[in-house]
C-alpha positions as CSV (number, residue, x, y, z in Angstrom):
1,X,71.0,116.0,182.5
2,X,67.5,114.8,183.3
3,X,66.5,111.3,184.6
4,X,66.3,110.1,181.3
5,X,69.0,110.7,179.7
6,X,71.2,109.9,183.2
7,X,69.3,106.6,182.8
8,X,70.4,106.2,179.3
9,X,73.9,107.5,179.8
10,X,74.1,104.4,182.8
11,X,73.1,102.1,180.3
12,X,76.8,102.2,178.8
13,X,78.1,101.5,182.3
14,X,81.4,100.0,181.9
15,X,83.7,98.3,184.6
16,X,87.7,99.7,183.5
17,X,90.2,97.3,184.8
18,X,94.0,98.2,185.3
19,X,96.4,96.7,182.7
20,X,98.6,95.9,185.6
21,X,95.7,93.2,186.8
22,X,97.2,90.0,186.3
23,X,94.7,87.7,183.5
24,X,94.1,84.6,185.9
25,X,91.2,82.5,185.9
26,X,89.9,83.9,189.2
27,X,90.3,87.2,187.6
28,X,88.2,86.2,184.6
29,X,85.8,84.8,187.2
30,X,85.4,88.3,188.9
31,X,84.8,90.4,185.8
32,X,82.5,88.0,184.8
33,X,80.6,88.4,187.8
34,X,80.4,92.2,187.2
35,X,77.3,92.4,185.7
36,X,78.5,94.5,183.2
37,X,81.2,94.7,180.3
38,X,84.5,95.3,180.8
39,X,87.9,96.7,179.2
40,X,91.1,97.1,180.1
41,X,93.5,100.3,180.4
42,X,95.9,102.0,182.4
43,X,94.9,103.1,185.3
44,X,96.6,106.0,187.6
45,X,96.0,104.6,190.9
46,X,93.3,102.0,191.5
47,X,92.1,98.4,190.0
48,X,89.2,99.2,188.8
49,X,87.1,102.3,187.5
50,X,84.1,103.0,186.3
51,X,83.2,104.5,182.0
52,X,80.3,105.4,180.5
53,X,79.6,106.9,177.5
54,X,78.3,110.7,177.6
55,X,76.3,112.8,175.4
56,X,79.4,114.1,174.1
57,X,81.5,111.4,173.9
58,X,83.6,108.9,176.4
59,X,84.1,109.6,179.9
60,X,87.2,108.4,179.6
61,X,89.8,107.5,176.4
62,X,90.7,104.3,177.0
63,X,93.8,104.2,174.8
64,X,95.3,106.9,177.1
65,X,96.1,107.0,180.7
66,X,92.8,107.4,183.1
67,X,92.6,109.4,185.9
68,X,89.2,108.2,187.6
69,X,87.2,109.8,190.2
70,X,86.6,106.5,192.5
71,X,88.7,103.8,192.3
72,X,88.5,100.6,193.9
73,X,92.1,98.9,195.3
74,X,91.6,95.0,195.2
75,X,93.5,93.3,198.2
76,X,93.6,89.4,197.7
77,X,93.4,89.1,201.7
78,X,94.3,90.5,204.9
79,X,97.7,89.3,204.1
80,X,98.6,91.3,201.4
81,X,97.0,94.5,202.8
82,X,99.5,93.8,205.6
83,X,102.4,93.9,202.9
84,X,100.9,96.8,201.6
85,X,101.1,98.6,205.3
86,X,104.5,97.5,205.9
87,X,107.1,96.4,203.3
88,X,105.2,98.3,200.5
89,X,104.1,100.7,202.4
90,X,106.2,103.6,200.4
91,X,104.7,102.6,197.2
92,X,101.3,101.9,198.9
93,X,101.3,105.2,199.9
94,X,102.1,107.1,196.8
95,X,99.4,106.1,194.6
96,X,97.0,107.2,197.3
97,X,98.6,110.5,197.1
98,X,98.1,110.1,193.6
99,X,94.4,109.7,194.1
100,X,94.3,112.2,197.2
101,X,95.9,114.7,194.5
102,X,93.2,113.9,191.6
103,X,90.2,114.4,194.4
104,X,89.4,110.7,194.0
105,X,88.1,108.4,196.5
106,X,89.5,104.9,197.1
107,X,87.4,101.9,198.3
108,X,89.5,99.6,199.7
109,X,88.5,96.2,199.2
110,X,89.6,92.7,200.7
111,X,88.8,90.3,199.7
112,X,88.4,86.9,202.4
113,X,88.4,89.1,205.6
114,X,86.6,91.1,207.7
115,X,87.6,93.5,210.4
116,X,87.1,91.3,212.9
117,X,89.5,88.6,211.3
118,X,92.3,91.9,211.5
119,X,91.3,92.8,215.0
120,X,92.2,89.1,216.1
121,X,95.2,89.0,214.2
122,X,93.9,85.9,211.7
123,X,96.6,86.5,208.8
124,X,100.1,85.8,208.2
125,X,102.2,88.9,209.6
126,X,104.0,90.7,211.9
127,X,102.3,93.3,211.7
128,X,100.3,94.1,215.3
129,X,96.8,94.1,215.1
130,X,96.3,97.1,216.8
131,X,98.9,98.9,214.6
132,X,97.5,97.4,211.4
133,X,93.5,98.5,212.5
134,X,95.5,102.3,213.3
135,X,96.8,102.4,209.8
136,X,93.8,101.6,208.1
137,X,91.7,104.0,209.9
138,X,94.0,106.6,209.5
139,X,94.6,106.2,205.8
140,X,91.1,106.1,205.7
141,X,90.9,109.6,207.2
142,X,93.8,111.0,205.4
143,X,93.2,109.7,202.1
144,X,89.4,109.4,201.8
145,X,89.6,105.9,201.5
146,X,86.7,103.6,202.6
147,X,87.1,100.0,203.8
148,X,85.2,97.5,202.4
149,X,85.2,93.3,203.5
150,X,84.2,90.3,201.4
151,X,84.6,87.2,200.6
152,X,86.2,86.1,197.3
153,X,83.3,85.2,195.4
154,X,81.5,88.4,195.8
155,X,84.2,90.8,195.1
156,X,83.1,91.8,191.4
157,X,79.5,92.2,192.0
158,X,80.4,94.5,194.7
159,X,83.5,96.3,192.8
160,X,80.4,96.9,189.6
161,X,77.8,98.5,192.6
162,X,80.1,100.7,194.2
163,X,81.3,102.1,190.8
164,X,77.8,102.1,189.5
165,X,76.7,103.9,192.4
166,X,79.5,106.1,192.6
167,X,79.1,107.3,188.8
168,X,75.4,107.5,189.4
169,X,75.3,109.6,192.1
170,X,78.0,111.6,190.2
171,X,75.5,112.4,187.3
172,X,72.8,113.5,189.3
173,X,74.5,115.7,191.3
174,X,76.0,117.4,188.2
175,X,79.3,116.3,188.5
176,X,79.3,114.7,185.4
177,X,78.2,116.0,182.2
């Protein structure tokens, strides 16, 4: 594809949020501050994904099961990530093999943290700072999984630019198409 028909392909840009999102009003909140429409389906691993519409039809069906490229995991706080590391860590860990295995990559996302606020131990766990900074880096390793800190009210506008950009560079690299 040339730059003009990648820019035209972009304009289709759609955010896909998981079924298994829960429909809250801070939900509604976020994918309205995508930027960008929105529909829901199943999703392998992940929150969110990223669809477009291609020269020769949909990226992805929506009515089936999607198996994305780059997902992004939405973590309410530092708090549930610490669940996720611990208690759920069994389940945690098999949908990033389930992304590992499809050649995905996961952003991570927090919301209302920063690494700083793990490093100091500011959220409601057990869990050892030092042991919950050595998981994430090594899933991040492992699993191709990049961090990424917010707060709250940002999360969707960031969750649109990193599939945007992600699908983008996708495209123009050939990947796509």
């Amino acid at each position: 594809m040339d730059a003009f028909e990648i820019e035209n392909v972009l304009k289709s840009f759609r955010v896909v949020v998981d079924t298994r999102e829960q429909e809250t009003k801070r939900a509604r909140e976020r994918y309205d501050s995508f930027g960008a429409p929105y529909e829901r389906a199943v999703l392998d691993f992940g929150d969110y994904a990223a669809n477009l519409t291609l020269p020769a039809g949909e990226l992805h069906d929506v009515s089936n099961r999607i198996i994305p490229a780059c997902v992004v995991e939405r973590k309410q706080n530092l708090d549930e990530l610490a669940m996720c590391f611990t208690r759920s860590r069994d389940r945690f860990r098999r949908e990033f093999e389930r992304a590992q295995a499809a050649g995905a990559r996961v952003y991570l996302l927090t919301e209302n943290a920063s690494l700083d606020m793990l490093i100091m131990g500011q959220y409601r766990s057990r869990f050892q700072p030092k042991a919950f900074l050595a998981s994430l880096v090594a899933w991040s390793i492992r699993y191709d999984m990049v961090p990424v800190f917010c707060e709250m009210g940002h999360s969707g506008r960031i969750i649109r630019e990193i599939l945007y950009r992600d699908i983008k560079e996708r495209l123009e690299k050939g990947e796509i198409g």
